[in-house]
N, C-alpha and C positions, 0 to 999 in steps of 0.2 A: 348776128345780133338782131336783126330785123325780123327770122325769122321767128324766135325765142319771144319778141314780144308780139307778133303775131297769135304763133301759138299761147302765150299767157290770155291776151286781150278775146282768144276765142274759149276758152277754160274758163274763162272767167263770164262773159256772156253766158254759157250754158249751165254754169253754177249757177247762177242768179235768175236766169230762164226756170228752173226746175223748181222754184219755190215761188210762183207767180204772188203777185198782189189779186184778191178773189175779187175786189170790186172793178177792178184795172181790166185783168184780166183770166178769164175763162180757159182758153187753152194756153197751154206752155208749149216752148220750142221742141219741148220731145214729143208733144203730141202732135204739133202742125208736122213734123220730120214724118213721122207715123203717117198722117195722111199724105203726105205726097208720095212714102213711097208704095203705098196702098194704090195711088189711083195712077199713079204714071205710066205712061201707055195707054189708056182707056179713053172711050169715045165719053163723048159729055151726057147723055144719059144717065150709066154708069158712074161716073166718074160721082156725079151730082149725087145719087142713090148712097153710095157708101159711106160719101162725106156725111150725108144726114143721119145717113147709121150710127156711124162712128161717132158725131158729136150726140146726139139723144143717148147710145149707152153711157158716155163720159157724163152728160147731166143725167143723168140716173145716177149714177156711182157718185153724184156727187151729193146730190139729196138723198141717197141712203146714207150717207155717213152725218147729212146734217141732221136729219130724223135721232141718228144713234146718238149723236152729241147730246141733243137734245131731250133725248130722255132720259141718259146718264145724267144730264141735270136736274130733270124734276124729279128722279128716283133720291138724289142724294138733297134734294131741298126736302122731299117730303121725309125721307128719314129723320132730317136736321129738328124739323118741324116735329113729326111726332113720336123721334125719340128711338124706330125701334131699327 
C-alpha cells in the first residue's frame, strides 16, 4: 500500500513538473534531472560550463518559440485587419 501511493505521489510530481508555470518557473524536473545527469562526476569548472550551456540553449529554445507565437499573432491580426 505504501508503496503504490509513493509511487502515485511520484507520477504525479512529475506529471505536473513537465508542464511548469513560465513565470514560476524556468526549468522543469526533466530538465534539472538532464543536468545533473550531465554534470555528475565532474569537477566545478566543468560542471559550471555545461550548466550555463545547457540552460542559454533552453532560453534560446524558449524565445524562439515565443518570437513564433508571436508572429503567428500579428500575421493573423494583420490578415483580420486587412482582409487578405
Amino acid at each position: 500500500m505504501k508503496k503504490s501511493i509513493a509511487f502515485l505521489v511520484a507520477v504525479l510530481f512529475i506529471a505536473l513538473s513537465a508542464f511548469p508555470v513560465p513565470v514560476f518557473a524556468q526549468d522543469n524536473a526533466f530538465d534539472r534531472m538532464g543536468d545533473w545527469m550531465a554534470t555528475v562526476g565532474k569537477k566545478e569548472p566543468e560542471m559550471t560550463m555545461i550548466l550555463t550551456q545547457r540552460r542559454a540553449a533552453r532560453a534560446t529554445e524558449r524565445a524562439e518559440k515565443t518570437m513564433k507565437e508571436q508572429s503567428k499573432k500579428l500575421e493573423k491580426g494583420m490578415k483580420d485587419m486587412f482582409g487578405k
